[in-house]
C-alpha angles and dihedrals in degrees: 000000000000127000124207097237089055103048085051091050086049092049100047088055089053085060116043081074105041108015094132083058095045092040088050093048087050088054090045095048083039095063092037097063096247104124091095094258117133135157136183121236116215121210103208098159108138108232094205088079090072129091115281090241131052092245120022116254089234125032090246120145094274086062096047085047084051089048095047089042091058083038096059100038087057084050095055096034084055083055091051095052103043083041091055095043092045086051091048101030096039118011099046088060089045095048095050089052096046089050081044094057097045096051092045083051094055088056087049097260105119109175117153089204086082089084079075100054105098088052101096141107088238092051125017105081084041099057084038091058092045107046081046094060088057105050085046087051092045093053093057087053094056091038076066103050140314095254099052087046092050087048089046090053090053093048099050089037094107091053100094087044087053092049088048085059098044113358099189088053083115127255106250084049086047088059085041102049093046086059108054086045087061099036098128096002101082106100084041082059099047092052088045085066088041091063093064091046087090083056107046079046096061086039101065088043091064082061094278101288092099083071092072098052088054094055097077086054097051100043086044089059083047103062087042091054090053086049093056091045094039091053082046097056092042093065096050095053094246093131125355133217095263094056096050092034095245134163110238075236091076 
């Protein structure tokens, strides 16, 4: 099994020789929305305070405020969309090499071209579909409650790790997959990110910028963290090598 203190140890090796890598692929993961953060926006305007038309019947104050209201609405709406496509056209892709990198790293194989890695004919709508299937499973979660929704991120949290193993391992057997790895090892988890929250802390105390230096740390333990459960997983027959497209080595 795996202990806090040593994927950290681990981590911090895989660093001290490739930290401005490292440090690059965070801020990329970072802007792509990959770092696990989400949020919900609720629209609670009352729509008994608009005009009892579509369109005024004079063009009074109360007509220009509608105009700018429905104005303003297309505007944000536009935002939504192109946010939306940029987070699952661009930053899925993104997401699945820079997991890719960090866990190639952590086997002594630091090359920055993995970025690239989802970009390809053979990969790229598969690892869409499938990271897809888990951000759709993971809203109806939260739609429940917050908790389950916190448990279920934790438990499809190696998805975009496996896919950066074998990205056409299907995106129902990635969920899957990512399931059975974290089966019991979810509240060792949670206290594994508690453990950075001193230093995320210190981090936006030093105006916020701190918070970037710690991220490679974080996404290094990480990988280190999916090696340890894949190994795990391996040994108990859950997945095999052919299946992740692994070396016997591994």
């Amino acid at each position: 099994m795996w202990d806090r203190k040593g994927l950290k140890a681990r981590a911090k090796d895989v660093l001290r020789t490739s930290y401005w890598k490292a440090f690059l692929m965070s801020l990329i993961i970072a802007f792509v929305g990959g770092s696990g953060g989400g949020g919900s926006i609720n629209f609670n305007y009352n729509f008994g305070d608009f005009p009892s038309s579509f369109m005024p019947s004079k063009w009074d104050g109360d007509g220009i405020a509608f105009i700018f209201i429905i104005i303003l609405i297309l505007i944000f709406l536009v935002v939504i969309l192109f946010a939306l496509a940029f987070r699952i056209f661009l930053g899925f892709p993104l997401e699945v090499g820079g997991r890719r990198y960090f866990v190639q790293a952590a086997q002594d194989d630091v090359n920055m071209n993995y970025l690239g890695y989802a970009f390809s004919k053979a990969k790229y709508l598969d690892i869409i579909k499938a990271m897809l299937w888990r951000g759709f499973l993971l809203f109806l979660w939260f739609l429940l409650l917050i908790i389950p929704g916190i448990i279920k991120t934790y438990a499809y949290s190696l998805v975009p790790y496996i896919l950066a193993d074998n990205p056409n391992i299907g995106y129902k057997r990635a969920v899957e997959l990512s399931k059975h790895m974290t089966a019991g090892q979810k509240f060792d988890m949670f206290v594994l990110d508690l453990s950075f929250l001193g230093w995320y802390l210190l981090g936006f105390i030093a105006f916020f910028v701190g918070v970037l230096f710690v991220m490679p740390y974080d996404n290094a333990t990480k990988a280190e963290l999916y090696l340890a459960l894949r190994r795990n997983a391996l040994d108990q027959g859950i997945c095999s090598y052919e299946e992740l497209r692994l070396d016997r080595v591994v």
